[in-house]
N, C-alpha and C positions, 0 to 999 in steps of 0.2 A: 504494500500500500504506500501510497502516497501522497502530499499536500501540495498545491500548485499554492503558494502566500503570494501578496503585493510585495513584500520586501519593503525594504527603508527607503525607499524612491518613490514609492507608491501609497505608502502607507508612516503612520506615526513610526516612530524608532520604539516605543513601548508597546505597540499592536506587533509588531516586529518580532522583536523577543520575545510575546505569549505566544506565538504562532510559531516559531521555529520551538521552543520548550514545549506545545502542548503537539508539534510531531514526534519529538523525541520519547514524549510520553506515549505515546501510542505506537514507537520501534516504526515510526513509518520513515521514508526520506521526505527531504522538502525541496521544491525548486523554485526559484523567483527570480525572476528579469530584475538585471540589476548592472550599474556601471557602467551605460552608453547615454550618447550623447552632452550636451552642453555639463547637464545636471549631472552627470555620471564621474565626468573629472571631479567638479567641485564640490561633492558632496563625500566621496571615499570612501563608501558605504562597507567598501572591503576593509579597509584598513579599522574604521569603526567595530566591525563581527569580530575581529582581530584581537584589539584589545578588550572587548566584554568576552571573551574566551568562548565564543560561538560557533566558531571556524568547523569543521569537518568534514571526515568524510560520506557522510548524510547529508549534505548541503550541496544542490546543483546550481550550478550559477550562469543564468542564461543571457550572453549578447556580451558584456562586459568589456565592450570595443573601447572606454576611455580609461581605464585602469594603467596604470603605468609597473613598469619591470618589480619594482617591491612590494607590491599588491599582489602581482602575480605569483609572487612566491610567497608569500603567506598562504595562496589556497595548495600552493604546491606542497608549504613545508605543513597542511592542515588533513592533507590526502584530499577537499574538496573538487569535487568534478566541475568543468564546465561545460557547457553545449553554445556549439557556435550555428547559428543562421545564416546563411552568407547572402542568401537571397536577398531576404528580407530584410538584413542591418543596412546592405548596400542602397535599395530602393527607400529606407524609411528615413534614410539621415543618418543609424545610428554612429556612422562610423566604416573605418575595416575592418572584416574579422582577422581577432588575434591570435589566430593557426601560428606563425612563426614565434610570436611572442611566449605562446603557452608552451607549445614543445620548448623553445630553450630555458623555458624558466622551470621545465619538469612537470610539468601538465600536459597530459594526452588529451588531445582535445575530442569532441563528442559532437555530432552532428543532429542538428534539427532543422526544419521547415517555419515555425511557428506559426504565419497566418496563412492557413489552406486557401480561404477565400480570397487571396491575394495572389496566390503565387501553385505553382504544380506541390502536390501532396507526394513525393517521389524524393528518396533520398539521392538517384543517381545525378538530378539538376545538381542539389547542394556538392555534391562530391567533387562536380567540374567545378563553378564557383568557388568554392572555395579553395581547389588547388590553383587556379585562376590568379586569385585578389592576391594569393600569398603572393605567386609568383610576382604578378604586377607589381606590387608594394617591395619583392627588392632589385627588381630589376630597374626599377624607377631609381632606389637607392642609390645605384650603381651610377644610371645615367645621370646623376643630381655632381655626382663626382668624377664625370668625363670617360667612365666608362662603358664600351660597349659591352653589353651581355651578353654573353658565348653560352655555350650547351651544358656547361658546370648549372645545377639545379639544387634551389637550398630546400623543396620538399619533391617529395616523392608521391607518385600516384598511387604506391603499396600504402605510405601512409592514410591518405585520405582512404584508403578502404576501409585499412585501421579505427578509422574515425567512425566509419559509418559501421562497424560490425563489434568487433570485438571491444571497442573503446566504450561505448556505448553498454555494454555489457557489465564492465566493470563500474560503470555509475549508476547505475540500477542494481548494481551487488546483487547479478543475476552471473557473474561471470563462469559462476562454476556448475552452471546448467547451460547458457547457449553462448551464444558469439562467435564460435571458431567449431570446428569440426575436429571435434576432440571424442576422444570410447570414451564413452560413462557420460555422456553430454548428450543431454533432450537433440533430436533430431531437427533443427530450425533450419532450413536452408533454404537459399533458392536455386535455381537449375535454369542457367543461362543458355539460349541459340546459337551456338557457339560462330552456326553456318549463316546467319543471318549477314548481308551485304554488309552492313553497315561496321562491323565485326572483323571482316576477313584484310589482309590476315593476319589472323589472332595472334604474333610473335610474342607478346606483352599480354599477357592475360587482364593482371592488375591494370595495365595500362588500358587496354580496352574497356572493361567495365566502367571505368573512373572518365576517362574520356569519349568513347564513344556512344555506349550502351544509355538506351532509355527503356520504360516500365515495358514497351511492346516486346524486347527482346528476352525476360522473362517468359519461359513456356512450362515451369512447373516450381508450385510455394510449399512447401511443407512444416505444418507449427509443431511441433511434440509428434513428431513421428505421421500425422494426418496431413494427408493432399488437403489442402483447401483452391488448387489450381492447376490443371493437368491439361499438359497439350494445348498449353495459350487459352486455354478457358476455365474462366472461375468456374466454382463448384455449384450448381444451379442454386442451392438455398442461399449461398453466401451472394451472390451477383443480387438473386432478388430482394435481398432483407437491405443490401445496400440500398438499394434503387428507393426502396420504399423508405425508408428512413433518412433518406435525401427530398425524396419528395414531399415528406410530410413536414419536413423540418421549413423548409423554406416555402410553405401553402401560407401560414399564420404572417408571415413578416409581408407576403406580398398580399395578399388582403388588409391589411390594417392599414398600407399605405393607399389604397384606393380611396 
């Protein structure tokens, strides 16, 4: 189980603290947007959880694109996880996501989407994006200081996978049930097209997924050992319960504005 809080950017600093203690009370994790934007330098809200001894690793910390290198290592030296958006920090203002910042400071970073209705619900967007912005951000560096960028690469597309599989795994302190294809490990995987065009050829596996592959190239999901998607088709109850729980969700918001 888990608590989505406002965090201290969102909410009082003493709603803050009953809300992070009252997940601790219930062994749930907690995750809260926090540490982007204008507000996110100037407020330190990391360095703040820092010194009230709040820090760990039960605390997810989502966007935190204005945090600077000693913030970052207090969630490092805290075990606290973060989840980066690339999509949606780039399009909303918050910032660049801080992929390189996190790995040197010893944080594995963790991949999310956040607003669906904003942007594709699919980790493999964020995967490009985000090894993207890294790249940009030091390549930019480079050129800021006369030089040209050559094929030397300061992240890797194994890591963004990292990001989106295994990384993720350990912050939800589910690691030792999925994320990696490991015996004695819940069967979660997906089953990629290897022959699809867009694919071939595959010399780069990691590299393929992370950079070329999108949700269509998916042709079979499996959660705990159950197909819920075989042969590029969802499993008929799962396809319909979506549809319908899409359609009902959004009937109520478009009649009220009539």
């Amino acid at each position: 189980m888990g608590l989505a809080i406002r965090g201290p950017e969102f909410s009082s600093w003493e709603t803050s603290v009953f809300e992070i203690e009252t997940a601790r009370s219930l062994d749930a994790l907690c995750s809260m947007h926090i540490g982007f934007g204008n507000w996110g330098a100037e407020d330190r809200s990391i360095e703040r959880l820092h010194k009230a001894g709040l820090l760990g690793p039960d605390l997810n910390m989502v966007h935190i694109n204005a945090i600077d290198a000693d913030q970052m290592k207090m969630l490092a030296d805290s075990g606290s996880s973060i989840s980066i958006t690339p999509e949606i920090e780039m399009m909303m203002g918050h910032g660049y996501p801080v992929t390189g910042l996190a790995i040197a400071q010893g944080v594995l970073p963790t991949l999310g989407v956040d607003v669906v209705t904003a942007t594709g619900g699919d980790l493999f967007a964020q995967m490009k994006f985000g090894l993207q912005a890294e790249r940009a951000i030091q390549n930019q560096s480079l050129l800021m200081d006369g030089i040209m960028p050559g094929p030397e690469l300061g992240l890797s597309a194994h890591q963004m996978l990292e990001a989106a599989t295994i990384n993720g795994a350990r912050a939800l302190q589910l690691d030792h049930k999925i994320g990696s294809l490991t015996p004695g490990k819940e069967a979660d995987f997906i089953l990629i097209d290897r022959t699809s065009m867009n694919l071939l050829p595959m010399t780069d596996p990691a590299g393929a997924v992370v950079q070329t592959a999108h949700p269509s190239n998916v042709d079979s999901v499996y959660v705990a050992g159950k197909a819920v998607k075989q042969n590029g088709k969802l499993g008929r109850c799962e396809s319909r319960r979506g549809q319908t729980k899409s359609l009902c969700s959004k009937r109520p918001y478009f009649i009220t504005q009539v």
